[in-house]
C-alpha positions in Angstrom: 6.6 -7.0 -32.8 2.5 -6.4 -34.0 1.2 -4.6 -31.7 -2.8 -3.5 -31.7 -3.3 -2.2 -28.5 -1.7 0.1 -26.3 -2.5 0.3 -22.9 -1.6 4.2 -21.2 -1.1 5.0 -17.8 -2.1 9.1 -16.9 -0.2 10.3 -14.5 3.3 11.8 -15.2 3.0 9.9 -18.5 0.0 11.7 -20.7 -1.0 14.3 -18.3 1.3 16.3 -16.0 0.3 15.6 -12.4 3.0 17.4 -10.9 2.4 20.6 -12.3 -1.7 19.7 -11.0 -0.4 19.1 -7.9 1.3 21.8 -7.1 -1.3 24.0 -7.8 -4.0 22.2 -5.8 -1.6 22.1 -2.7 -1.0 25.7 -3.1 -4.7 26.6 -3.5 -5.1 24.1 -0.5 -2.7 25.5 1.8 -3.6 29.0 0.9 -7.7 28.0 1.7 -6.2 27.0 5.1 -4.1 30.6 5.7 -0.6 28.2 6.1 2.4 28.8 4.3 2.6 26.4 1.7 6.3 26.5 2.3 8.6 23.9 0.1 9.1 22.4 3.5 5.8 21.3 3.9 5.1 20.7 0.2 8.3 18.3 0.1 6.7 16.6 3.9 3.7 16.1 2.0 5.0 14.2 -1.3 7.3 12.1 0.6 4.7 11.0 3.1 2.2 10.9 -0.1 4.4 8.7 -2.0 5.1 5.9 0.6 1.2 5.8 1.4 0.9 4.9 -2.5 3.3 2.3 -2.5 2.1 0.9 0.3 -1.3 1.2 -1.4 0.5 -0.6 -4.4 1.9 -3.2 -2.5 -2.0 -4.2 -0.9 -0.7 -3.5 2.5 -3.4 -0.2 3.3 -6.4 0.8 1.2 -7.4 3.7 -1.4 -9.4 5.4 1.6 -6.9 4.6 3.8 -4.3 6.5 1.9 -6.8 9.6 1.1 -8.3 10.2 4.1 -5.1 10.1 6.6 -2.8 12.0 4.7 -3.1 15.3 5.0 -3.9 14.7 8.6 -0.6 12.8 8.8 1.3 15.7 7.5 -0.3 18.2 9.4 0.1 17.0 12.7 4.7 16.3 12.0 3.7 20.8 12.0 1.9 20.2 15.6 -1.3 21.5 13.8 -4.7 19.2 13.8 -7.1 19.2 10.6 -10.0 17.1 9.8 -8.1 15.0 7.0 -11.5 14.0 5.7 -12.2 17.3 5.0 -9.1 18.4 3.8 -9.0 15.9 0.9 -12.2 16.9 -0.6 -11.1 20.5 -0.9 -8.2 19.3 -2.9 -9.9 16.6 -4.5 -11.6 20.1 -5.9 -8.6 21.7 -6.8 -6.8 18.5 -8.2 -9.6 17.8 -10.9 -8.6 21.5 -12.2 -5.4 20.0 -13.4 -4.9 18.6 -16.9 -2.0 20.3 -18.5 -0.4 17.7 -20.8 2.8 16.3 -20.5 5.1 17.7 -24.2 3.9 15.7 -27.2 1.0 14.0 -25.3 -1.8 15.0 -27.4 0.2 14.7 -31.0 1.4 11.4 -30.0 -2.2 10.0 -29.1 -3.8 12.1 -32.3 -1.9 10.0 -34.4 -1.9 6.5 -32.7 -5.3 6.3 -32.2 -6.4 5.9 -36.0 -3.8 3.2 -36.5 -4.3 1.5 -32.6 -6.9 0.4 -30.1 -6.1 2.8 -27.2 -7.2 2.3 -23.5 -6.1 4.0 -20.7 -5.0 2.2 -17.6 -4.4 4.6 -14.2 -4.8 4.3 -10.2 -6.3 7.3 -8.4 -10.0 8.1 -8.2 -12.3 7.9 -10.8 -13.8 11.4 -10.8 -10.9 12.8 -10.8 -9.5 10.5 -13.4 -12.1 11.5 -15.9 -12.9 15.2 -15.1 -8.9 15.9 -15.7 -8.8 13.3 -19.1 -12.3 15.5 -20.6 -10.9 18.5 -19.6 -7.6 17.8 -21.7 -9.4 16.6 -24.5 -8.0 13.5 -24.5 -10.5 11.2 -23.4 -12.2 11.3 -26.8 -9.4 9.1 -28.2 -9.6 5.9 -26.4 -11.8 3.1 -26.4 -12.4 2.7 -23.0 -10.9 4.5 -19.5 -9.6 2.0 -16.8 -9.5 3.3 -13.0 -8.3 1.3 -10.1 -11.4 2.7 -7.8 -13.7 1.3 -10.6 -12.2 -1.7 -10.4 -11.2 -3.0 -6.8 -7.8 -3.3 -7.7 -4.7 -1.6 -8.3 -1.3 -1.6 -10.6 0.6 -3.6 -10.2 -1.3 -6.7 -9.6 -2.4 -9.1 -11.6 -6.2 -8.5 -10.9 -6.0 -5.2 -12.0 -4.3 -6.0 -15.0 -7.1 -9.2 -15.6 -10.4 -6.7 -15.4 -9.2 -4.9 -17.9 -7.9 -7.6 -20.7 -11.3 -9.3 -20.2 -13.1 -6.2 -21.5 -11.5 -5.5 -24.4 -12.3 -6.8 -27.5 -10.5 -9.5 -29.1 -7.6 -8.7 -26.4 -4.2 -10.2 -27.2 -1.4 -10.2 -24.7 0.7 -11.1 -27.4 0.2 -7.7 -29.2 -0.5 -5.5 -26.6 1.8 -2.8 -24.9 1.8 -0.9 -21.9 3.2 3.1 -21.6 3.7 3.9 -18.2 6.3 6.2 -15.8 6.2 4.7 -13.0 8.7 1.1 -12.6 6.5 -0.1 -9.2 3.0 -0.2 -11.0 3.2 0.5 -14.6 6.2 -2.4 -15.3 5.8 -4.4 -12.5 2.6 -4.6 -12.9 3.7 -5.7 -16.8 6.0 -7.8 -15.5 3.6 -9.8 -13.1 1.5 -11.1 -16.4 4.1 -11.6 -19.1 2.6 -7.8 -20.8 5.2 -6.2 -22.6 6.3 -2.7 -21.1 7.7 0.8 -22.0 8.7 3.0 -19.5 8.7 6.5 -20.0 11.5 7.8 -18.2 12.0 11.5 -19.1 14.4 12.7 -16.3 16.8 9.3 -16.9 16.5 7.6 -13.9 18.3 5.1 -12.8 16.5 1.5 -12.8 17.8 -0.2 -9.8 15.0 -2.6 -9.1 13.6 -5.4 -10.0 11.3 -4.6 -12.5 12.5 -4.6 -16.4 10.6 -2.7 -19.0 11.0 -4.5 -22.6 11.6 -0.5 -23.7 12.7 2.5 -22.4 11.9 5.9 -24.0 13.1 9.5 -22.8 10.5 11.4 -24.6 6.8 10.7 -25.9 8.1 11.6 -29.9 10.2 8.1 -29.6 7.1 5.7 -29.0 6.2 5.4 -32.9 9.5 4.0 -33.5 8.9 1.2 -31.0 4.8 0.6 -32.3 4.5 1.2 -36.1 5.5 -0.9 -38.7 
């Protein structure tokens, strides 16, 4: 299979946004005087994580999802806080993050003189970027993709449209999406006929629905699957 451009999600795939996370909860909770115990942290993710798929799914919007949660999680600890608030201070912290995830930055150094390379991430567009310069990465692709900049989000299909119709000469036919996550990145793929490869470093389990056409375990194995 030819393929000439390669599509990358950020998140858990290029850069390490749990590591970011963490930090900016920390630093968050700390700016607040509360214990950022590993109860609270784990309240947090999980409540976090179903607002994003619901988010995914169309069911509540971006501001929906960025403005409630903290206040969500916050008041299962009988404590009120103006979530508003809240969210810009660790928007703050958040955009501090951009470790890479292991062999990010070789793997795009080299694929990006033989590849078109785009990136393709939900989440918010400042923070998108100001994490992407920050890493250094952002000089090697042709163009940055953000679901806030667009009006839609992985997985669907409009998402996936806005971006194909600005890029050059796009092909689905030789085109490839890296991703993590199985609910955006490869349903997403799925949805339009896009060929996948899901990055799955901690070996999940694939239990839904949605098939990648790959599967890789580390960043290193990608060239494999796209050159020659």
């Amino acid at each position: 299979m030819g393929y000439k451009t390669l599509l990358f999600d950020v998140d858990d795939t290029l850069l390490d946004f749990k590591v970011a996370e963490d930090s900016a909860l920390k630093r968050l909770f700390q700016s607040e005087k509360i214990d950022a115990s590993q109860e609270l942290l784990m309240v947090y993710k999980n409540l976090n994580a179903g607002l994003w798929r619901q988010f995914e799914r169309g069911e509540i919007s971006r501001e929906e999802v960025l403005n409630t949660r903290f206040k969500r999680v916050f008041a299962e600890f009988n404590k009120q806080v103006d979530g508003f608030a809240m969210e810009s201070r660790y928007r703050e912290f958040l955009e501090d993050g951009h470790q890479l995830i292991d062999g990010a930055k070789p793997l795009i150094e080299r694929l990006y003189r033989e590849f078109d390379l785009y990136i393709v991430t939900n989440g918010v567009s400042k923070t998108q970027y100001r994490r992407l310069k920050d890493s250094g990465m952002d000089q090697y692709f042709r163009g940055i993709f953000v679901s806030e900049d667009t009006g839609f989000q992985k997985p669907m299909p409009e998402f996936f449209k806005y971006c194909f119709e600005r890029i050059p000469a796009f092909s689905l036919q030789e085109s490839l999406i890296i991703g993590d996550s199985l609910s955006s990145d490869i349903r997403g793929a799925n949805l339009v006929g896009l060929d996948s490869c899901w990055f799955n470093p901690h070996k999940d389990i694939n239990s839904s629905e949605n098939t990648p056409t790959f599967e890789i375990e580390s960043l290193e194995e990608l060239p494999k699957i796209v050159v020659g």
